[in-house]
Backbone as numpy.savetxt, mean C-alpha at the origin, in Angstrom:
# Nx Ny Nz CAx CAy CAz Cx Cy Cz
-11.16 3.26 7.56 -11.64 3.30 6.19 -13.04 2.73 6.20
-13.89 3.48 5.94 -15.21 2.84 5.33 -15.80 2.44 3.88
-17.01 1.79 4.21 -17.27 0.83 3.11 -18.65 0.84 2.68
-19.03 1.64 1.35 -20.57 0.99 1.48 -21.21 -0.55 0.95
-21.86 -0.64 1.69 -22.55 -2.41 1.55 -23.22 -2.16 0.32
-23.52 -3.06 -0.14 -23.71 -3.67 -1.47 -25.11 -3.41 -1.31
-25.95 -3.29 -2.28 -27.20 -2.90 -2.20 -28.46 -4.09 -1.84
-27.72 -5.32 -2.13 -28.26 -6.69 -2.20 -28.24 -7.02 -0.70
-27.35 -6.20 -0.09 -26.91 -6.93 1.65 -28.10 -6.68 2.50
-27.99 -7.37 3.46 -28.78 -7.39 4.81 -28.83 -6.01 5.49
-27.79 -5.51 4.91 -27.83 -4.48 6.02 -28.32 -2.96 5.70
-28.22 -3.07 4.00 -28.99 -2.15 3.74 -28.41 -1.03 2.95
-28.67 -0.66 1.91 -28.00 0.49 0.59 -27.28 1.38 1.18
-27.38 2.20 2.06 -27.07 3.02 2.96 -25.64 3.07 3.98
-25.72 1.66 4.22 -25.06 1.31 5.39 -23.70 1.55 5.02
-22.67 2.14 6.03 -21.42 2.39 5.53 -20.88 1.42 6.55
-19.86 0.30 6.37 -19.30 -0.68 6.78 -17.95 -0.47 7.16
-17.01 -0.46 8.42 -15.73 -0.01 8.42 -14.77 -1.32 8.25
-13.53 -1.15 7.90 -12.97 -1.98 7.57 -12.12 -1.98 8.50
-12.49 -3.62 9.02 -10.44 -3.46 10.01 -9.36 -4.94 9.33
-8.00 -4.69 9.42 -7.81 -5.48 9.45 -7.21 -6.58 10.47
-6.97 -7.89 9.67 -6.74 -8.26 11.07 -5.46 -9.25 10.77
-5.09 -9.63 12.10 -3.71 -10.53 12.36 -2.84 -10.00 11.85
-1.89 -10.30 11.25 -0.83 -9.44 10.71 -0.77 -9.13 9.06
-1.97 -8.37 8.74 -1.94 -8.15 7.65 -2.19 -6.88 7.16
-1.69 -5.97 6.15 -1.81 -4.40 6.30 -1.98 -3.85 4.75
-2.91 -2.94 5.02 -4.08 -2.52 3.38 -2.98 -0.89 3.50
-2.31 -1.46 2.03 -1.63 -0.45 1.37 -1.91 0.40 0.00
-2.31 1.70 0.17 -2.48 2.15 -1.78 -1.32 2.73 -1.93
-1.31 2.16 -3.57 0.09 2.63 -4.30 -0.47 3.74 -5.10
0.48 4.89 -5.30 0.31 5.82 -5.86 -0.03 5.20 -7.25
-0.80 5.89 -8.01 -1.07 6.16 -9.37 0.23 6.58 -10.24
0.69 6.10 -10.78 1.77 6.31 -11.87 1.57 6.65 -13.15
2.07 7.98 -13.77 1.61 8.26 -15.30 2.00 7.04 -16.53
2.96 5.89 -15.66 3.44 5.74 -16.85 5.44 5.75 -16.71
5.62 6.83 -16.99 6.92 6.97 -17.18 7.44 7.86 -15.52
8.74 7.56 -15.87 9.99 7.93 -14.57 10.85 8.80 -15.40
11.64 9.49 -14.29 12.65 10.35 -14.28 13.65 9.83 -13.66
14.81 8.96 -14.11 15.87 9.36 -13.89 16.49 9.76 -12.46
17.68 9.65 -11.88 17.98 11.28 -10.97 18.94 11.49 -11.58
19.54 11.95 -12.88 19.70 12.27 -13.99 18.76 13.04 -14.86
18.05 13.11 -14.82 17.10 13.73 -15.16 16.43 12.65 -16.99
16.96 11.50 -16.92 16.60 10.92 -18.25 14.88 10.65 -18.30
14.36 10.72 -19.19 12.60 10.31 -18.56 12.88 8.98 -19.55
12.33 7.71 -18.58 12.50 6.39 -19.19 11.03 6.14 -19.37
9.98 5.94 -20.66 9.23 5.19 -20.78 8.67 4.19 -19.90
7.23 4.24 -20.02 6.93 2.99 -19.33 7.12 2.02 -20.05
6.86 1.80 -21.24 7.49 0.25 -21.91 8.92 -0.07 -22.00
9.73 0.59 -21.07 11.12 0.08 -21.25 11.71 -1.35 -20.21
11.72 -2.09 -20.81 12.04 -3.11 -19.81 12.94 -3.25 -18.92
12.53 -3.56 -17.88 13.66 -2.91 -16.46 13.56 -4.73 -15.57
14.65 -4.44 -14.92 14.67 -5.51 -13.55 13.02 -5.62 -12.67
12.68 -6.69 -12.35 11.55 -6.07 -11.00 11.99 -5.21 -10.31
10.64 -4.27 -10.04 10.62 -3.34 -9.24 9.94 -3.76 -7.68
10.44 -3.02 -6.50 9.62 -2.72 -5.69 9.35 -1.44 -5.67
7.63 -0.75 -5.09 7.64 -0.28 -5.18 7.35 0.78 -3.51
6.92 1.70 -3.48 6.34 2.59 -2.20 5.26 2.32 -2.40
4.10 2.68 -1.03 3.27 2.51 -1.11 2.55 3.28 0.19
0.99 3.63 0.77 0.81 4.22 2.04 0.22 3.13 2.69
1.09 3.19 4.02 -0.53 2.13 4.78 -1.45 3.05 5.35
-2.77 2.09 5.12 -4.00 2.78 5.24 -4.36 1.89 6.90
-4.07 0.95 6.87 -4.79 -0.04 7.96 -3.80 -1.26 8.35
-4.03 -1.14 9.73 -2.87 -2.24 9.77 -3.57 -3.25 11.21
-3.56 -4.98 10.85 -3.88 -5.95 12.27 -3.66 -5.34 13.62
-4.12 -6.22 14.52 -3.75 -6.93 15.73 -2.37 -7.25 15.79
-2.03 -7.77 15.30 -0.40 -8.15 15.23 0.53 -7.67 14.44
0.59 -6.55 13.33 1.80 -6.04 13.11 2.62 -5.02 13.70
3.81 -5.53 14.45 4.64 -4.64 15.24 5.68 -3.79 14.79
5.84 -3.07 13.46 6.09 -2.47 13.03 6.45 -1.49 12.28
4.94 -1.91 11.85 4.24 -0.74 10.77 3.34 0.18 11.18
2.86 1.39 10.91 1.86 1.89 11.67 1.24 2.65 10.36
-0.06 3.15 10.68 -1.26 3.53 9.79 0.09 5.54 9.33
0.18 5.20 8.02 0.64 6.88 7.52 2.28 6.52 7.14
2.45 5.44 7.59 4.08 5.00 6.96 4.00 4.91 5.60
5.31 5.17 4.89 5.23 4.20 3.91 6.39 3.55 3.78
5.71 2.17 3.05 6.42 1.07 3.22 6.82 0.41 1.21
8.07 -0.31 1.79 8.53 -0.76 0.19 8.06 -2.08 -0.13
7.65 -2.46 -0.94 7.23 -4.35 -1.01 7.24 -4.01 -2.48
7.32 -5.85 -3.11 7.27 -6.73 -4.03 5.39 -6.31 -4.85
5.23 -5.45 -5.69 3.79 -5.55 -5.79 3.36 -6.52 -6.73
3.80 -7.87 -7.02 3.63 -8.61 -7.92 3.30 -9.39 -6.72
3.94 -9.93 -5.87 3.58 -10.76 -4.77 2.17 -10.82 -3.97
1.31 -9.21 -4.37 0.77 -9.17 -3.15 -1.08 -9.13 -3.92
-2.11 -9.40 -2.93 -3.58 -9.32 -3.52 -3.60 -8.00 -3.25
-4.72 -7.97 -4.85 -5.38 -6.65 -4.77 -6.80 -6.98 -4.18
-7.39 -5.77 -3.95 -8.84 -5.78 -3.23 -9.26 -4.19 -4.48
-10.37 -4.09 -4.68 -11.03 -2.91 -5.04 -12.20 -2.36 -3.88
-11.68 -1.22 -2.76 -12.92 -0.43 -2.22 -13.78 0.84 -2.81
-14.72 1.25 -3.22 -15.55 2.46 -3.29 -14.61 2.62 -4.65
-14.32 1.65 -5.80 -13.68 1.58 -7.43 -12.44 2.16 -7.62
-11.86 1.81 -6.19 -10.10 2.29 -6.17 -9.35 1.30 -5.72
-8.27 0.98 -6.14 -7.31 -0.43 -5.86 -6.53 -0.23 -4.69
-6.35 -1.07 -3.79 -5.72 -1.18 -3.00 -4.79 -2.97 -2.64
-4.07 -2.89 -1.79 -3.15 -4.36 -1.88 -3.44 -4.44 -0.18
-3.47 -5.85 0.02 -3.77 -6.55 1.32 -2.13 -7.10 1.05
-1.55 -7.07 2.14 0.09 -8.25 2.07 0.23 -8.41 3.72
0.71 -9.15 3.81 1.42 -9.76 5.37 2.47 -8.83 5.61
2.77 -8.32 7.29 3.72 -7.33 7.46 5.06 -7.85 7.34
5.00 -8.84 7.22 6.65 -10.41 6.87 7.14 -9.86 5.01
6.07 -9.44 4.15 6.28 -9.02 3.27 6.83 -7.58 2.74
6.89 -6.85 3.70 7.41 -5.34 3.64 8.49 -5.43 3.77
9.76 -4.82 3.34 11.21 -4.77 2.85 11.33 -3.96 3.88
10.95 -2.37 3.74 11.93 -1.39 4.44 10.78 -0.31 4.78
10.24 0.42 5.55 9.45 1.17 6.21 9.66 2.51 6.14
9.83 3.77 5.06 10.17 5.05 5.48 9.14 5.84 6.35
9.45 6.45 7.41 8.56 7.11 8.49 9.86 7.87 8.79
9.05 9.26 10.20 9.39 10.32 10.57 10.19 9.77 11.92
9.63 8.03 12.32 10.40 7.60 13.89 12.00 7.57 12.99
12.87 7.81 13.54 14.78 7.61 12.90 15.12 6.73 14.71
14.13 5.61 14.48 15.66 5.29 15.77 16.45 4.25 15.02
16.36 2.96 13.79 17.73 2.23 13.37 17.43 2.76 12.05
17.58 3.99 11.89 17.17 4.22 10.32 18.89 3.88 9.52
18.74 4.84 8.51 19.86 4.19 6.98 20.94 5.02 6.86
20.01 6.45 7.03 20.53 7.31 6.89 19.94 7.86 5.58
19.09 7.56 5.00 18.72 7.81 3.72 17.25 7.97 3.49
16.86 9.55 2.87 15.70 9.70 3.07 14.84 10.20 1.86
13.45 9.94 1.69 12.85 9.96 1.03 12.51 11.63 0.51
């Protein structure tokens, strides 16, 4: 993922900056949500309807040196109340520790659930 530098920086208006991350920490975007859900029932529930916390899905974009079990194109389930946001190029994204990811859906099935997205 790249980055342009700030116009004020050393390095210059131009300069596109790549982002890595590091140690065990992994840059996830969450889909854009209208708002409201469907059911698998087909009921459409409002977004102002008050519900339990959610976790939600999310893509990883970038992942440390040290996380051993996530990889860049998974997606992964977490707590999004728990986790920092960052804004790159005026789009939101979440930084969280790979200790913070619940459950990982990907195409590898070796201890999967049986249950798929």
């Amino acid at each position: 993922m790249t980055l342009v530098a700030e116009p004020n920086s050393s390095v210059g208006p131009d300069a596109k900056l790549e982002i890595q991350m590091l140690h065990d920490r992994v840059l996830v975007r969450v889909p854009r949500d209208d708002g409201e859900r469907r059911s698998g029932g087909g009921i459409v529930i409002p977004a102002t309807a008050q519900v339990a916390r959610r976790l939600s899905w999310g893509d990883v974009l970038g992942v440390g040196n040290n996380v051993r079990n996530v990889k860049v194109a998974d997606r992964v389930l977490f707590n999004p109340e728990d986790q920092l946001e960052v804004e790159i190029q005026g789009e939101s994204y979440l930084v969280m520790r790979e200790r913070d990811i619940h459950a990982v859906a990907s195409e590898r099935t070796e201890h999967g659930t049986g249950l798929y997205l």
